[in-house]
C-alpha positions as CSV (number, residue, x, y, z in Angstrom):
1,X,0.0,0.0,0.0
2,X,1.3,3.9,-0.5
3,X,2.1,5.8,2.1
4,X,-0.3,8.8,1.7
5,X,1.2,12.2,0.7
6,X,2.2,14.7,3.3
7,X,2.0,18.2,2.0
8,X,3.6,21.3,4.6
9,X,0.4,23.4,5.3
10,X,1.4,27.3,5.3
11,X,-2.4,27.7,7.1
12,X,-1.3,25.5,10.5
13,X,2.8,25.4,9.8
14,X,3.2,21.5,9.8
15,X,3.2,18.2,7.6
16,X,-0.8,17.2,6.6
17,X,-2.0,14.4,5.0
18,X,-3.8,15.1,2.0
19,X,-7.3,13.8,1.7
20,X,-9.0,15.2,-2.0
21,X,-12.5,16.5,-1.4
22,X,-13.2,14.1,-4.2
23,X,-12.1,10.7,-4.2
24,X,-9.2,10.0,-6.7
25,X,-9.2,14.0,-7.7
26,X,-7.0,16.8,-6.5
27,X,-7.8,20.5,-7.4
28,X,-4.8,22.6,-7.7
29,X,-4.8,26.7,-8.0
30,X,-1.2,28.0,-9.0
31,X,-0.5,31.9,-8.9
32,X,1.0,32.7,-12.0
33,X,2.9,35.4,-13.8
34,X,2.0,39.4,-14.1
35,X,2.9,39.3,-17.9
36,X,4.7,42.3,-18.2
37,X,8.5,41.5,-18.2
38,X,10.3,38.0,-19.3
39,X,10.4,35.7,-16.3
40,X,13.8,34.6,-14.6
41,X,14.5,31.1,-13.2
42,X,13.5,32.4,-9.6
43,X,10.4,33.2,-10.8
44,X,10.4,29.3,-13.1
45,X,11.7,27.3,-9.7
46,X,8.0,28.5,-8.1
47,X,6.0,27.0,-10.9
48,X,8.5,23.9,-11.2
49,X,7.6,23.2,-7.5
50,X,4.2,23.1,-8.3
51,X,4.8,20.8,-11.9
52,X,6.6,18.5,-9.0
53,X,3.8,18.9,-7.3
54,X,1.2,18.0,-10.2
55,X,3.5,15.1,-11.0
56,X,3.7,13.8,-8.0
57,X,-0.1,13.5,-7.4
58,X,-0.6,11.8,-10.9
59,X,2.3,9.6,-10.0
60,X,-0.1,8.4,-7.2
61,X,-2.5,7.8,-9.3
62,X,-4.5,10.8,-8.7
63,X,-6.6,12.7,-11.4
64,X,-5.3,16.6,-11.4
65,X,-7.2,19.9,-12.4
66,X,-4.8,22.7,-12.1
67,X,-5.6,26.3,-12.9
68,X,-2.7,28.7,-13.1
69,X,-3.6,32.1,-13.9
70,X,-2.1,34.5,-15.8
71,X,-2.4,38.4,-14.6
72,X,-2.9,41.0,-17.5
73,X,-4.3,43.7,-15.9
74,X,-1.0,44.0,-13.7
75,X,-0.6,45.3,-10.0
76,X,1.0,48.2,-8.4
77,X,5.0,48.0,-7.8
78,X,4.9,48.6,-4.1
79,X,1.6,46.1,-3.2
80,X,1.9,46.1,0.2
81,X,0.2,49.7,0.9
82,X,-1.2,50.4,-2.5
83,X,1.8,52.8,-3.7
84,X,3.5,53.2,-6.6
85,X,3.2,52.3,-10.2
86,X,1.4,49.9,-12.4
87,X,4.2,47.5,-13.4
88,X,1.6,46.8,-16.8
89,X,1.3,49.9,-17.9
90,X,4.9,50.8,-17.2
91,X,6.0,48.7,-19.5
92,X,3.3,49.5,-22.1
93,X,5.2,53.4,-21.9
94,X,8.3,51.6,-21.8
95,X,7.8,49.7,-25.0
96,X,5.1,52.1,-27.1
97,X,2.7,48.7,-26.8
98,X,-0.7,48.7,-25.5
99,X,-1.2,46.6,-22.8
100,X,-2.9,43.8,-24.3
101,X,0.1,43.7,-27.1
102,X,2.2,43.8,-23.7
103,X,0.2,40.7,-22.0
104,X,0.4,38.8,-25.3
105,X,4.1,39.0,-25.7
106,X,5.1,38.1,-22.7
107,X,2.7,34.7,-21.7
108,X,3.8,33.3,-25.2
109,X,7.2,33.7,-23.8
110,X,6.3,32.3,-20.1
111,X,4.9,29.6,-21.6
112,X,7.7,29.0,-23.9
113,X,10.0,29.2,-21.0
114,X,8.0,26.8,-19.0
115,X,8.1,24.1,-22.2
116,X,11.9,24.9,-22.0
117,X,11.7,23.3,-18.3
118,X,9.4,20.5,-19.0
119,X,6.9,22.7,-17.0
120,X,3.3,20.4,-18.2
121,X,0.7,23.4,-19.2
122,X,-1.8,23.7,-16.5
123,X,-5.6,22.4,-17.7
124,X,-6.8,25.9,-17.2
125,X,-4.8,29.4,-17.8
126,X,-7.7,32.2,-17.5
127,X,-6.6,35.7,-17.8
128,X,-7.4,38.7,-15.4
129,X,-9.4,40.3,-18.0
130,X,-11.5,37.9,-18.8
131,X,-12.9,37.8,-15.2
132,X,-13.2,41.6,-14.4
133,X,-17.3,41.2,-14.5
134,X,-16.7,38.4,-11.8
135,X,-14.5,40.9,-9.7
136,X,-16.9,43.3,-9.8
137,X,-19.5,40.5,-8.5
138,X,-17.4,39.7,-5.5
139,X,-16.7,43.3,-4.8
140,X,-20.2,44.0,-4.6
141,X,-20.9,40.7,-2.5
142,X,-18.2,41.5,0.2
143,X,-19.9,45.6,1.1
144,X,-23.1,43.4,1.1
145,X,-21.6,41.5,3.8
146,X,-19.9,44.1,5.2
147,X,-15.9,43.5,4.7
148,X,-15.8,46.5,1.9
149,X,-16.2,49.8,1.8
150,X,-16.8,52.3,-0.5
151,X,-14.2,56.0,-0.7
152,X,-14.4,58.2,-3.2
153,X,-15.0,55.4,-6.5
154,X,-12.4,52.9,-4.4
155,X,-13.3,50.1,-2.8
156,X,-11.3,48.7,0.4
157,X,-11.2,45.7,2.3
158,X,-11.7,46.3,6.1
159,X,-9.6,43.8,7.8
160,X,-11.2,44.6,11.1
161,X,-14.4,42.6,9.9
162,X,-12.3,39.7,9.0
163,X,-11.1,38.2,12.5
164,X,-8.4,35.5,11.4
165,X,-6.6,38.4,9.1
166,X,-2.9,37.2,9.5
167,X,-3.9,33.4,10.6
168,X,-1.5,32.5,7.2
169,X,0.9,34.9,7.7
170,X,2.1,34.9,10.7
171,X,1.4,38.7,11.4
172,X,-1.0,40.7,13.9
173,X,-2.3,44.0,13.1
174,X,-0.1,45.5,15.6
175,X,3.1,44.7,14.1
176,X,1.7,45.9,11.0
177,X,0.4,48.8,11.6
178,X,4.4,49.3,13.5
179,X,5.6,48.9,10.0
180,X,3.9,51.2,8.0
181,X,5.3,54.6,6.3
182,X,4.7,57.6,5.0
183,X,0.8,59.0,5.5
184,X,-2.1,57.0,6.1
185,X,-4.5,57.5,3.2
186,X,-7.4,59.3,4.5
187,X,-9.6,57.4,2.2
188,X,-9.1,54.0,4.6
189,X,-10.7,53.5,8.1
190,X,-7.0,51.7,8.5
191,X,-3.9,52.0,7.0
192,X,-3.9,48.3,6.8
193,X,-7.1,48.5,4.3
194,X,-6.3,47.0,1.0
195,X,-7.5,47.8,-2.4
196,X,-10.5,45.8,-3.9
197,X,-11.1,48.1,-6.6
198,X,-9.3,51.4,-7.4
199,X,-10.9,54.7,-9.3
200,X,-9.5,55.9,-12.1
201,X,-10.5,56.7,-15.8
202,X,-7.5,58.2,-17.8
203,X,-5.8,55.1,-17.9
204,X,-5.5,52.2,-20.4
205,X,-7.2,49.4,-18.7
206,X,-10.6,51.0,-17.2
207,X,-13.6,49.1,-16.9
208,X,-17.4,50.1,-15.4
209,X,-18.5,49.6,-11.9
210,X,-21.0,50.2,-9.8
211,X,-18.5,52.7,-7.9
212,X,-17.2,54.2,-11.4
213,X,-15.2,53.3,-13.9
214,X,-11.8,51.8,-13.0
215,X,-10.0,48.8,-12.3
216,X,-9.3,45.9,-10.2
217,X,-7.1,45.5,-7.0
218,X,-4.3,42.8,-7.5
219,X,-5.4,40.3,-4.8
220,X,-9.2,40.0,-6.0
221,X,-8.1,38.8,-8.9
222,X,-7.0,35.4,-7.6
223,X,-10.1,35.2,-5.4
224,X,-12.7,35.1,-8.6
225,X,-10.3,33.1,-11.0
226,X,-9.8,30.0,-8.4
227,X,-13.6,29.9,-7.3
228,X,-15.3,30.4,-10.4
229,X,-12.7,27.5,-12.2
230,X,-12.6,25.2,-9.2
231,X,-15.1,26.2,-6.8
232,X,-15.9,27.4,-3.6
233,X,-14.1,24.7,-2.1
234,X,-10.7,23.4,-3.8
235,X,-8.1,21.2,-2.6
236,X,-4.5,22.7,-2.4
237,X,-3.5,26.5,-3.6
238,X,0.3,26.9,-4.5
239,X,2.6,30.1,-4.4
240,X,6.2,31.1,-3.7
241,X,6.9,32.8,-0.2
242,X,6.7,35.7,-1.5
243,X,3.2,35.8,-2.1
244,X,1.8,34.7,1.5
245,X,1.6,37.9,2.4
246,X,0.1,40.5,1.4
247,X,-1.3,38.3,-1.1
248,X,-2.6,35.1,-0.1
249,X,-3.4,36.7,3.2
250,X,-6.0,39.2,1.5
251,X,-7.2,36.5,-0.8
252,X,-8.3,34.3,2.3
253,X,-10.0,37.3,3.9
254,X,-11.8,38.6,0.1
255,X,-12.9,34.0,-0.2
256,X,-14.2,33.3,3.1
257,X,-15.2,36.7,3.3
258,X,-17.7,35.9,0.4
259,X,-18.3,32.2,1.2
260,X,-18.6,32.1,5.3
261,X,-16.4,29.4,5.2
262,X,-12.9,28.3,4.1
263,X,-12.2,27.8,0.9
264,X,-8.6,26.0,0.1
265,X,-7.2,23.2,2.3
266,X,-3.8,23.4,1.6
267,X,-2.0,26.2,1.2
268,X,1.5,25.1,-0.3
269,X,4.6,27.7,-1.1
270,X,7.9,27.7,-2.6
271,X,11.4,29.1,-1.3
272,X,13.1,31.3,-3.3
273,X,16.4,31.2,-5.3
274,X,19.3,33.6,-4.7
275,X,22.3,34.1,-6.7
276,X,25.5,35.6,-4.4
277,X,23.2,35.6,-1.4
278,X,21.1,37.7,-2.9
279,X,17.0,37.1,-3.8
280,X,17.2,36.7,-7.9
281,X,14.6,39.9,-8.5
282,X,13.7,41.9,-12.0
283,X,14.1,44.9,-9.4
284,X,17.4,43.9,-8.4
285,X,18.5,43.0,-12.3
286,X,20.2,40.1,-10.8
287,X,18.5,37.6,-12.8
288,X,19.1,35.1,-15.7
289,X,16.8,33.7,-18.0
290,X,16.3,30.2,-19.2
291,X,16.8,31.4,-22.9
292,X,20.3,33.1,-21.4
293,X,21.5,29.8,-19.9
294,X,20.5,27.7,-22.9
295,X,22.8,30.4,-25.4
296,X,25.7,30.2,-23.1
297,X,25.8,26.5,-23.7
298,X,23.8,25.3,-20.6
299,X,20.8,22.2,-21.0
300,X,17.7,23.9,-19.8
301,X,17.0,21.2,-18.0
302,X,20.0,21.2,-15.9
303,X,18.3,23.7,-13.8
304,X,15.6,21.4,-13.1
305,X,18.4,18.8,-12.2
306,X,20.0,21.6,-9.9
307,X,16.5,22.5,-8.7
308,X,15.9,18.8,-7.5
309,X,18.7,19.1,-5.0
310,X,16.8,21.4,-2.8
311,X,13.6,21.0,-0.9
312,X,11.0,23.4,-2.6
313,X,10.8,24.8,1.0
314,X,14.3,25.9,1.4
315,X,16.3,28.6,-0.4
316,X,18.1,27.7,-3.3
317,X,21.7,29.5,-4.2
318,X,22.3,29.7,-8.0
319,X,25.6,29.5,-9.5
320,X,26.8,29.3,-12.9
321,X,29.4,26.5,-11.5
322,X,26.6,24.2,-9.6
323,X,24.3,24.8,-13.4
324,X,27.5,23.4,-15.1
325,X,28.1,20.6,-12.5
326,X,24.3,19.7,-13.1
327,X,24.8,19.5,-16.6
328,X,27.2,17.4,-16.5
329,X,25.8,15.3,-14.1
330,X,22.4,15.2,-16.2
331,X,24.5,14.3,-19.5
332,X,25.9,11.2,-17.5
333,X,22.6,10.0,-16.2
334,X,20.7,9.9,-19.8
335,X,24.0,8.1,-21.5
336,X,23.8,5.6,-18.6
337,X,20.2,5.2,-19.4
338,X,20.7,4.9,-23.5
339,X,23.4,2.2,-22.1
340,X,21.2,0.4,-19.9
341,X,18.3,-0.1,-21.9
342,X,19.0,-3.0,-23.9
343,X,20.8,-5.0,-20.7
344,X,18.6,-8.1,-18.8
345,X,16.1,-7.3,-16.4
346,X,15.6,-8.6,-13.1
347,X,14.1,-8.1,-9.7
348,X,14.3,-4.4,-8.6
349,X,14.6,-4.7,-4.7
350,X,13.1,-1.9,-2.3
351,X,14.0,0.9,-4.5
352,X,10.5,1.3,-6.0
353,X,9.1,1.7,-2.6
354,X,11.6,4.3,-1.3
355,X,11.4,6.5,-4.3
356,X,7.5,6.9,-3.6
357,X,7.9,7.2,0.0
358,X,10.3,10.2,-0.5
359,X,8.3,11.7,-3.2
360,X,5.1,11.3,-0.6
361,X,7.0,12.9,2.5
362,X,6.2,16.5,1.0
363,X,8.0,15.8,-2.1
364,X,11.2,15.2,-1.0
365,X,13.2,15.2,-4.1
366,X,16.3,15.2,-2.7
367,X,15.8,12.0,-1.0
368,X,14.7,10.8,-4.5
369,X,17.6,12.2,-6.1
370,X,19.7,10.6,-3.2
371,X,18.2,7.4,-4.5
372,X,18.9,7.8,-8.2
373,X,22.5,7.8,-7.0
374,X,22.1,4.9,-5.0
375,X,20.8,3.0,-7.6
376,X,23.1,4.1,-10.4
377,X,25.7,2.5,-8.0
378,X,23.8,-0.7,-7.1
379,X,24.5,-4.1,-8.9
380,X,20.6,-4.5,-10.2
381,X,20.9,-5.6,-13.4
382,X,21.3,-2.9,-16.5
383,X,17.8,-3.2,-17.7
384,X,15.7,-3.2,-14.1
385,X,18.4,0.6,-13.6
386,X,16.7,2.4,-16.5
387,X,13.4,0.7,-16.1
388,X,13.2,2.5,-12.6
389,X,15.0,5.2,-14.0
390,X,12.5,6.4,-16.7
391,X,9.3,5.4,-14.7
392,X,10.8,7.9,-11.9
393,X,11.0,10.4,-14.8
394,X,7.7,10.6,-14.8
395,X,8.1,12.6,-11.4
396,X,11.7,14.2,-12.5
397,X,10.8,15.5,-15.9
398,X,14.6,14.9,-17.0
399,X,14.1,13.5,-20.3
400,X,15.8,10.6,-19.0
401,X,15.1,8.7,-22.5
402,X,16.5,11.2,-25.0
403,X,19.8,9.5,-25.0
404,X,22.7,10.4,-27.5
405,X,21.4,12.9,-30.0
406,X,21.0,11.6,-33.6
407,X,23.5,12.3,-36.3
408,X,23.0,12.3,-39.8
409,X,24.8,13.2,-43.6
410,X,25.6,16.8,-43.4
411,X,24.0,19.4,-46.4
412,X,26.7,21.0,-48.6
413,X,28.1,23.8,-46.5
414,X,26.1,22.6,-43.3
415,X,30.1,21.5,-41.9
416,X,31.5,24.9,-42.1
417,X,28.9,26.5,-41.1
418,X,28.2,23.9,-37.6
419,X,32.5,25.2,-37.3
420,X,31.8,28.5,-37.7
421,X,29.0,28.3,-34.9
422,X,31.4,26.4,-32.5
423,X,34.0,29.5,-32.4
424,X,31.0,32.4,-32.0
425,X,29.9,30.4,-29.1
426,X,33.6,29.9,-27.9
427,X,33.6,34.0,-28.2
428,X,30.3,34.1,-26.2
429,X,29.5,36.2,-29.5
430,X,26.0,35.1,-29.2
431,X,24.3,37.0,-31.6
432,X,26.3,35.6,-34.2
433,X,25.7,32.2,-32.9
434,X,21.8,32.9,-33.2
435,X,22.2,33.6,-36.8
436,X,24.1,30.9,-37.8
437,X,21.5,28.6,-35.8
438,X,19.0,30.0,-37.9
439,X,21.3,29.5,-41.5
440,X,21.4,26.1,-40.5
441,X,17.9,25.3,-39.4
442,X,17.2,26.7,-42.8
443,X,19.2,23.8,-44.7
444,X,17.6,21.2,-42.2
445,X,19.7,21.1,-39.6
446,X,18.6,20.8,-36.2
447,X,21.3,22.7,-33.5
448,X,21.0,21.5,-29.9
449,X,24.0,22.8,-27.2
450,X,24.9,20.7,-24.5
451,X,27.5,20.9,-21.7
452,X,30.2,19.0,-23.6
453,X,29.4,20.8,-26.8
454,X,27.1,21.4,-30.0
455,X,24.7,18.0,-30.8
456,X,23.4,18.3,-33.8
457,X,20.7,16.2,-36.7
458,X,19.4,16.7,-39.9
């Protein structure tokens, strides 16, 4: 029999069993990007925790819904008191784009990034603006009930009618209110108020209200996308740190606020990833794409390797060394596997069992990736190693199977120009490197880098 998955709880701080409000389904809301700038790999490891995560759950047999939203009405930069400026329509100045050419852009490249990862598309991916009229709905619902307010065309939440405000968090009103700057807005009974709709018609995303025309506050958003996909009632709601609060704290208060009762189970969040011992932020600009690491010769996929060696709970420091040891150590793993496949099976011990108890202990991927080691080194026979090896990949998402890349006869000038490549990477004059990709893919030549080199097949 399986052990039954253990997932950390943010809401109670400790290891719960999960038990589905459906037998044999799990319901899974994922925060996901504010389209407005290219994502980094701090921003990829959250929703790789929650592909894991996905995985995982089907890996137990489980049936999975999961919604992951994508925000294209966008959010203020400072969101903790309201201040500062919309990131979206930032970027639309920025860029002369409106903000729907803006949103566009952008998810096509998250998503693209995610592929890049072996990130699995979510079932559902509903954007903001398709759900403004259900915002407006709840708005409306929560005065009725009498957690809003209405100041001069904004609508706030009043914490003070929600009594387990900062149950998820951690935080009391006192220390918050110790923390606040600059003047309280004399439009909120409290400083701690937070936005559920804001007034204001000379901008580029404005829509009609009862209140006036305007636009929604960042933290309903998440509150009509999850219910009105999954229900009143859903099983598990995933996040980085980052977002518990203000975030996820405000979206408890704006859920049960409207419902009377709690709405998510499991409240599940990711640790961030740092680079020098520093968080990996756009606002800091230390940051690296996936497309970055794959032109300076790096497997995408080595980051999910590297990614495995950490719990999702814990910090995770990047490096440019530990990507390269991962590489390598990825490159090793698959040729062992291409080697493997065609040796004698045979029994497979206790390893089957292990790998799904660490998995199931709050996916413990390190203790599986402890165990991919172990057996690597074991004397099971060839073929039982990469049987257990690709039916674990299932959970990994290593491409454990691609093996050694296929050859092929080489087009007239295809030789020179594969040469030619090799030395602009060698230069790191990627640009150049891009181009010649391209002359190549154009005379049917597929280009692939790798640790060790250029793979390529025609």
């Amino acid at each position: 029999m399986a052990p039954p998955i253990r997932l950390y709880n943010t809401l109670g701080r400790s290891k719960q069993e999960l038990k589905p409000l459906q037998p044999g389904q799990v319901s899974i809301y994922t925060c996901g990007p504010t389209v407005y700038r290219y994502a980094h790999v701090g921003n990829l490891r959250t929703y790789l925790f929650a592909d894991l995560l996905v995985r995982v759950l089907e890996y137990n047999g489980y049936r999975v819904r999961q919604v992951k939203n994508i925000t294209d009405v966008g959010h203020l930069t400072d969101d903790s008191f309201d201040r500062g400026e919309d990131k979206m329509l930032v970027s639309a100045r920025l860029e002369q784009k409106s903000p729907a050419e803006i949103a566009a852009y952008y998810t096509l490249a998250f998503l693209e990034d995610e592929r890049r990862l072996d990130i699995r598309p979510a079932a559902d991916l509903p954007r903001a603006t398709e759900y403004v009229p259900r915002m407006v709905e709840l708005v409306a619902k929560l005065i009725e009930r009498g957690h809003a307010y209405e100041s001069g065309g904004n609508v706030y939440y009043d914490i003070a009618s929600f009594a387990a405000y900062g149950r998820l968090s951690g935080n009391t009103t006192q220390k918050l209110l110790a923390g606040t700057k600059g003047d309280p807005d004399p439009r909120k009974r409290s400083p701690l108020d937070f936005s559920l709709w804001k007034s204001g018609q000379n901008r580029l995303q404005v829509w009609d209200s009862p209140w006036g025309p305007g636009f929604p506050g960042w933290h309903i958003e998440c509150s009509a996308m999850s219910m009105a996909l999954l229900g009143e009632r859903f099983d598990i709601h995933t996040g980085g740190a980052d977002n518990v609060f203000p975030h996820h704290e405000a979206e408890i208060a704006q859920s049960e606020g409207v419902t009377g009762h709690r709405v998510v189970n499991h409240w599940v969040h990711g640790q961030l990833l740092f680079l020098s011992g520093t968080r990996m932020a756009k606002s800091a600009g230390n940051f690296f794409r996936i497309t970055e690491l794959e032109e300076q010769g790096h497997d995408p996929l080595a980051f999910r390797y590297l990614a495995l060696q950490a719990k999702y709970r814990a910090p995770l420091n990047f490096s440019p060394d530990g990507l390269a040891g991962a590489g390598r150590a990825l490159a090793q793993l698959r040729e062992r596997v291409s080697d493997w496949q065609a040796g004698p099976d045979g029994p497979r011990g206790e390893f089957a069992g292990r790998f799904l108890a660490a998995i199931n202990d709050d996916l413990d991927l390190p203790a599986a990736m402890a165990l991919v080691s172990e057996l690597v080194r074991s004397d099971l026979p060839a073929g039982a190693k990469a049987a257990l090896l690709l039916d674990w990949d299932r959970v990994l998402g290593l491409d454990l199977a691609r093996g050694a890349p296929v050859s092929g006869e080489l087009p007239p000038g295809a030789a020179d120009l594969l040469a030619k490549r090799e030395a602009a990477r060698a230069a790191k004059d990627f640009a150049t490197s891009d181009r010649l990709r391209d002359e190549l893919a154009a005379l049917g030549v597929h280009v692939t880098d790798t640790p060790t080199g250029q793979a390529w097949r025609t």
